[in-house]
C-alpha positions in Angstrom: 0.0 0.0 0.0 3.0 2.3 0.9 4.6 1.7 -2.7 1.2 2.5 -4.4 0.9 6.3 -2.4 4.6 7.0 -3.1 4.2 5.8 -6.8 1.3 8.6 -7.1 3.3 11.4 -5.1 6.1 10.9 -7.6 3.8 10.9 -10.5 2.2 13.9 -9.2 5.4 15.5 -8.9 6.5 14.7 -12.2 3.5 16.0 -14.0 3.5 19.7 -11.8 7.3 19.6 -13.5 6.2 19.0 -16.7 3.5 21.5 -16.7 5.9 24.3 -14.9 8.8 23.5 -17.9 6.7 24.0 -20.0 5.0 27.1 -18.8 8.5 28.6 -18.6 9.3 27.6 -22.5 5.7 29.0 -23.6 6.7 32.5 -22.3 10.2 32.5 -22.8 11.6 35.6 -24.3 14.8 34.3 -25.1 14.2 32.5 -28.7 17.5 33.3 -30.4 15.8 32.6 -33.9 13.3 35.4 -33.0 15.4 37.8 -31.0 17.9 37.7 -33.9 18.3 41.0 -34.8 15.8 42.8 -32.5 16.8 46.5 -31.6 15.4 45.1 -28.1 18.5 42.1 -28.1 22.0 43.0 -26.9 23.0 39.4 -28.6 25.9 39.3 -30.9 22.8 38.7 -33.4 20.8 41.8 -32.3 20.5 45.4 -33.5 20.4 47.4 -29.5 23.7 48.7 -30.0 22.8 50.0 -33.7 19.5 51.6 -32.0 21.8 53.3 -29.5 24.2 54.7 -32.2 21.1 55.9 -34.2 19.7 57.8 -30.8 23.2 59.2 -30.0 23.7 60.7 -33.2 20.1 62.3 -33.2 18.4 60.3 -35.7 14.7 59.3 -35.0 13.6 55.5 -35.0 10.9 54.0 -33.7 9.8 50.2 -33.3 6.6 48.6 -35.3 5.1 46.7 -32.9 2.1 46.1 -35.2 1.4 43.7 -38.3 3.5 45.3 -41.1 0.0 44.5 -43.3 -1.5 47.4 -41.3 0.8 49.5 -43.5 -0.4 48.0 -46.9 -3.1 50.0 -48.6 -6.5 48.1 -48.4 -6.6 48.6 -52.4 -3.5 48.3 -54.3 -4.8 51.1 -57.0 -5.2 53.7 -54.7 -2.6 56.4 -54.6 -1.0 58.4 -51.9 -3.1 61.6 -51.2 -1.6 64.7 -52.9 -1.6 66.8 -49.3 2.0 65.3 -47.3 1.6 64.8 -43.4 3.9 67.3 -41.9 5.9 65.6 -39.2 6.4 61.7 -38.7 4.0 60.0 -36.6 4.5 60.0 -32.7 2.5 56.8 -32.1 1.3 53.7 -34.0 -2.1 55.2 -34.3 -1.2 57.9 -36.3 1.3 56.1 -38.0 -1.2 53.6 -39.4 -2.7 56.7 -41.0 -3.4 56.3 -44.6 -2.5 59.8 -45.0 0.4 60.0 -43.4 4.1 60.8 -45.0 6.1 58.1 -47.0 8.3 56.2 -44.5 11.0 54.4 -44.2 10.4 50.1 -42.7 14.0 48.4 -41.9 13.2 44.5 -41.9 16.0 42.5 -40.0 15.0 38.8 -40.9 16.1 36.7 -38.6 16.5 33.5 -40.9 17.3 33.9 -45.0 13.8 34.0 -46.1 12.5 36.5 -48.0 10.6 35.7 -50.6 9.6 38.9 -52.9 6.9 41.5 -52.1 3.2 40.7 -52.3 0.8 42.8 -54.2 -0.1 45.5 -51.7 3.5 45.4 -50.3 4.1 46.9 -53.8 1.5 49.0 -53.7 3.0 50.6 -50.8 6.5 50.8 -52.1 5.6 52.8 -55.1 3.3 55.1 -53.6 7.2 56.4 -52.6 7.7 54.7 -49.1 11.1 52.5 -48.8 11.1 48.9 -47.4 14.8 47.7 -46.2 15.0 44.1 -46.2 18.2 42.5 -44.4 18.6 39.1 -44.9 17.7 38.1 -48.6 18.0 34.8 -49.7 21.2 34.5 -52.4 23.4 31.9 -53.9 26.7 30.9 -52.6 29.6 32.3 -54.3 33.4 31.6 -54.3 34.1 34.7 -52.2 35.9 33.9 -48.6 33.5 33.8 -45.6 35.3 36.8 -44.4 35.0 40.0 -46.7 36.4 44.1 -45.6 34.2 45.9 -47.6 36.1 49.6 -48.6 33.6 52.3 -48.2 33.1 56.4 -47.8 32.6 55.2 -44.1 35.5 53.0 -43.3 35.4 48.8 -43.8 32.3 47.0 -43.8 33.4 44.0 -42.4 30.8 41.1 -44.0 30.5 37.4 -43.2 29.0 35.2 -45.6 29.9 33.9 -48.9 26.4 34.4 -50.6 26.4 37.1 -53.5 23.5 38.0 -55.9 24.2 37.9 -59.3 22.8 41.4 -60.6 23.8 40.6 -64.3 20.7 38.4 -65.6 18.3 41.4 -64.9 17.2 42.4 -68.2 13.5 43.9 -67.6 13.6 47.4 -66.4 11.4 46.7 -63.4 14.1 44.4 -62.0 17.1 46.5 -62.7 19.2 46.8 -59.3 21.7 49.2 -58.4 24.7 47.4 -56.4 25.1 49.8 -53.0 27.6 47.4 -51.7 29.9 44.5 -53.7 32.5 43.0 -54.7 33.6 40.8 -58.4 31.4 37.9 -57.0 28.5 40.2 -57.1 25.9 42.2 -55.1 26.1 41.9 -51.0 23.9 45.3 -50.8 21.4 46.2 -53.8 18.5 48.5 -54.4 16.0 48.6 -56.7 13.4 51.0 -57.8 9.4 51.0 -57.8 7.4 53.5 -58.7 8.4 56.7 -56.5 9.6 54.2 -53.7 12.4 51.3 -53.7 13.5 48.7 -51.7 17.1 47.3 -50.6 18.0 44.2 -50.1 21.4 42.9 -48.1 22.4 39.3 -48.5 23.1 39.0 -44.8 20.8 39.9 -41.7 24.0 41.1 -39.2 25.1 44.1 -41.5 24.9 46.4 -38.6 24.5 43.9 -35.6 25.7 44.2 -31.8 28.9 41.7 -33.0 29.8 44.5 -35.3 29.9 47.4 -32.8 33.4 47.9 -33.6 34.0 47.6 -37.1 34.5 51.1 -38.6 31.8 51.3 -41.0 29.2 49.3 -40.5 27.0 51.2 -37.8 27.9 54.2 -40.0 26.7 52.7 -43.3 23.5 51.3 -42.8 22.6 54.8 -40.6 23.4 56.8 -44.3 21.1 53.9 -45.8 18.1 54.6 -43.8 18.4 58.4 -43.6 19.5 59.3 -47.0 15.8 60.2 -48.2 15.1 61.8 -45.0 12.0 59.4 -44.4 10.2 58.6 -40.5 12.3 55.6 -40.0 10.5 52.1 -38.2 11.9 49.2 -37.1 9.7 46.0 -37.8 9.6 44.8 -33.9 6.1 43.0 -35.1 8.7 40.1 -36.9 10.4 39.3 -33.9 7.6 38.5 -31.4 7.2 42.1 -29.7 3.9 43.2 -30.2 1.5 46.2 -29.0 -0.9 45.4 -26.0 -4.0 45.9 -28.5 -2.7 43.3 -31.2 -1.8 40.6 -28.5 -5.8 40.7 -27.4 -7.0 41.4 -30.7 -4.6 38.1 -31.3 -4.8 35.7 -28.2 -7.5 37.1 -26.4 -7.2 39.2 -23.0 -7.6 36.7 -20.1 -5.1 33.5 -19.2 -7.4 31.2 -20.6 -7.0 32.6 -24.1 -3.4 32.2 -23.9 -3.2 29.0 -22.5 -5.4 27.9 -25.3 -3.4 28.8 -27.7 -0.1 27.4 -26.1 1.1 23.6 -26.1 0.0 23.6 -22.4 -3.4 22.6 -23.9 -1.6 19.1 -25.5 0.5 18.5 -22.1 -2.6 18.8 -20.1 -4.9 16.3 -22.2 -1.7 14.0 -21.9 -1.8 14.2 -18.5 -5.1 13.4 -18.3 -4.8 9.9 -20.2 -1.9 9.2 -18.3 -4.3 9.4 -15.4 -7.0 7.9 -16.8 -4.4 4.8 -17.4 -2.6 4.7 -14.5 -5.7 4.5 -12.6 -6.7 1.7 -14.5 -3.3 0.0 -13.9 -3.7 0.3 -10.2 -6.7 -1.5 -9.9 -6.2 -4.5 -12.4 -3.7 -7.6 -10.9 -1.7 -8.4 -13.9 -0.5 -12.0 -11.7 0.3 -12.8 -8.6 2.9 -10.9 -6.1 6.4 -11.7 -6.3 8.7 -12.2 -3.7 11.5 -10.1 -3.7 14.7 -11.6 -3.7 17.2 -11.3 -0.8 19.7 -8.7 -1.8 23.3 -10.7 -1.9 25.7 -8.7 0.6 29.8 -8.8 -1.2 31.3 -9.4 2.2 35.2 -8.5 0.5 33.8 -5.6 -0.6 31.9 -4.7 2.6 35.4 -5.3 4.8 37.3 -3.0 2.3 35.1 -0.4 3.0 34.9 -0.9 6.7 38.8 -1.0 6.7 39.1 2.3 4.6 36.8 3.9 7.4 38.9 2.7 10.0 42.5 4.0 8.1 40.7 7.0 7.2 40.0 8.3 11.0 43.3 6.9 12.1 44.8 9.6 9.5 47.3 6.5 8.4 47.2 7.1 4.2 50.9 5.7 4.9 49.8 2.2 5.5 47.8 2.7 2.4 50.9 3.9 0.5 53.1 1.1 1.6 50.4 -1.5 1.0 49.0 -0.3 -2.6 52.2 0.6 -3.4 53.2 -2.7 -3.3 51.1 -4.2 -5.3 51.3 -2.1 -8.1 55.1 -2.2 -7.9 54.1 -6.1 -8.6 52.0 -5.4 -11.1 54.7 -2.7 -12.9 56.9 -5.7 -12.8 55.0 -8.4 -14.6 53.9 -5.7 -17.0 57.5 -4.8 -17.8 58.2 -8.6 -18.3 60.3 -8.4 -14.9 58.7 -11.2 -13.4 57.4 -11.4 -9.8 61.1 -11.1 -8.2 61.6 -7.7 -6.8 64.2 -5.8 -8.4 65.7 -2.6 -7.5 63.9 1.2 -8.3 67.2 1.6 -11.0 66.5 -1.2 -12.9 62.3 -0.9 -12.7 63.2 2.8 -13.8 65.4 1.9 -17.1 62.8 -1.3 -17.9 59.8 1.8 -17.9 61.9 4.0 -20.0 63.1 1.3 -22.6 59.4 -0.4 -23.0 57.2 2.7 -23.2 59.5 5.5 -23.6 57.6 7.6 -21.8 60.1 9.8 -19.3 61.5 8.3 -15.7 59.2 11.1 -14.3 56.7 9.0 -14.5 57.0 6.0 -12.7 59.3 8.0 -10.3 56.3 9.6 -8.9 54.7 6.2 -8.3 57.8 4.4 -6.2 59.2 7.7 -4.5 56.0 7.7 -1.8 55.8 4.0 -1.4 58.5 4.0 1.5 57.3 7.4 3.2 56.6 7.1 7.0 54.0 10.0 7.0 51.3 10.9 4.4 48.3 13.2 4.6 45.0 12.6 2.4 46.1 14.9 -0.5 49.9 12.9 -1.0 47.4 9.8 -1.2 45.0 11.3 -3.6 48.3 12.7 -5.5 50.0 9.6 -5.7 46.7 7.6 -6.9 47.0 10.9 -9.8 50.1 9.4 -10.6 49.0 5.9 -10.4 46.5 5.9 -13.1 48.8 8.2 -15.1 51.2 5.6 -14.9 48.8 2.6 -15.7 47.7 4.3 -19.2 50.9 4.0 -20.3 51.7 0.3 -19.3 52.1 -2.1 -22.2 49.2 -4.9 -22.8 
């Protein structure tokens, strides 16, 4: 009856585990695959050193905490109203405005993935607004991993070996101009639409906390997203961080929505069949009881430890010393082809030496303590050090 209660404390115990683990990976913050480059990540992968260096030099940017598809017009005919907005919007309510100024989106993608712009995306870029995508998917090229890019800022220091091939564009609509590259081809493009463009970058980490001190990285991409003097927004929406409004409008306000939408829902069904089962289990006999076996006590292994006690409190690691060491001085011996006759420390010495060539040192520091009158615990657990060093090196 006791084993049956402790069998269901422990299961209880492993399910409220379960259930907090898994709580705790639900919420987590710390996805590196979404966090990478997030102006809100002080990662090598994230961008909160570049936001810094934006804010210190005076330059406005603001985090989009909001589906980027708010931004899209509704209809991909309409145009941009002839009045301009006067200053950038303060707040994503007025920034959602249909009327408000062209602006700038910067896109850090945290895995190669971007796949081309969709219909109102394009809408929106040629209405004169610019979308700056970091991390488009290339080819590999024969360029090394590691590239210093020369620039009007200082180096760009890139690391990847993927390159676009700008070359095969032959319709005007594709036509790219290379902002950064080298003979393998394009690491930094841009290409026109309408009154707006977008740029592309082969890698995601052009400006990322690893390169805080390269010369011209921080500097470069700052001219890229200020040159035409657009509100400039960081897409926060893409790596998790969202505005109170969009996460009810999204999940709901209340812990149940959330839960709901969370893998807690599958770990808590699967607790409940393991219940279900192990209830069963408990009340079904699957044969009759058997009798437990009488444990089998090793009494030579039983007086060893009893004796080591004993030495132990006695402080006599010498008796140890002299005894062990005689053994394996035996056992050195016959391994040397020395038989079991004892011969002198000399002799042992030059047999180690010519057998394994490994240095006197060696076996040295197994037959100096042997004849010691006095040893403490830590020239015993020194000399067992030396011991196993010793038997490594023994021939089969």
């Amino acid at each position: 009856m006791k084993q049956i209660r402790r069998r269901w404390v422990w299961f209880a115990i492993a399910i409220a585990v379960a259930f907090v683990l898994m709580l705790l990976s639900s919420v987590s913050p710390n996805n590196p695959t979404v966090a990478s480059g997030s102006t809100y990540t002080r990662q090598p992968a994230g961008y909160a050193a570049w936001f810094e260096y934006m804010q210190e030099r005076g330059t406005p940017v603001q985090r989009w905490q909001r589906p980027p598809t708010e931004l899209w017009p509704q209809d991909v005919q309409a145009k941009p109203p002839a009045d301009d907005a006067t200053d950038a919007a303060s707040d994503p309510a007025e920034a959602r405005s249909r009327d408000a100024e062209p602006r700038l989106l910067l896109q850090v993608m945290p895995t190669l993935g971007f796949q081309g712009l969709s219909r109102r995306e394009r809408a929106w870029v040629e209405a004169g607004n610019t979308l700056v995508v970091l991390g488009q998917r290339a080819s590999v090229s024969s360029a090394p991993f590691r590239s210093e890019i020369a620039s009007d800022f200082g180096e760009i220091a890139i690391d990847t070996r993927r390159r676009l091939s700008l070359t095969i564009a032959t319709e005007p609509e594709l036509e790219a101009t290379t902002l950064i590259g080298d003979e393998q081809g394009a690491i930094v493009w841009q290409r026109e639409l309408g009154e707006g463009r977008i740029i592309y970058a082969v890698t995601p980490h052009l400006a990322a906390n690893a390169y805080r001190e390269e010369p011209g990285n921080f500097a470069f991409l700052a001219d890229l997203v200020t040159r035409w003097e657009q509100p400039i927004w960081v897409d926060e929406y893409l790596h998790g961080h969202k505005d109170r409004e969009v996460i009810e409008a999204e999940i709901g306000d209340s812990s149940s929505d959330y839960l709901a939408q969370t893998p807690l829902v599958l770990l808590f069904w699967q607790a409940a069949i393991a219940f279900i089962v192990l209830v069963g289990a408990s009340n079904r006999r699957l044969g009759p009881p058997q009798a437990e076996s009488p444990k089998v006590t090793d009494n030579s292994a039983a007086y060893m430890r009893a004796l080591a006690q004993v030495l132990q409190k006695a402080d006599r690691s010498e008796f140890v010393l002299s005894k062990v060491g005689k053994a394996e001085r035996s056992r050195l011996q016959r391994a040397l082809g020395l038989g079991s006759t004892p011969v002198g420390d000399r002799e042992l010495i030059q047999a180690w030496t010519d057998h394994t060539g490994q240095p006197s040192s060696t076996v040295e520091r197994v037959l100096d303590p042997v004849n010691q009158t006095q040893a403490n615990e830590g020239d015993l657990a020194a000399w067992l050090r030396a011991v196993a060093l010793l038997r490594q090196h023994l021939p089969d």
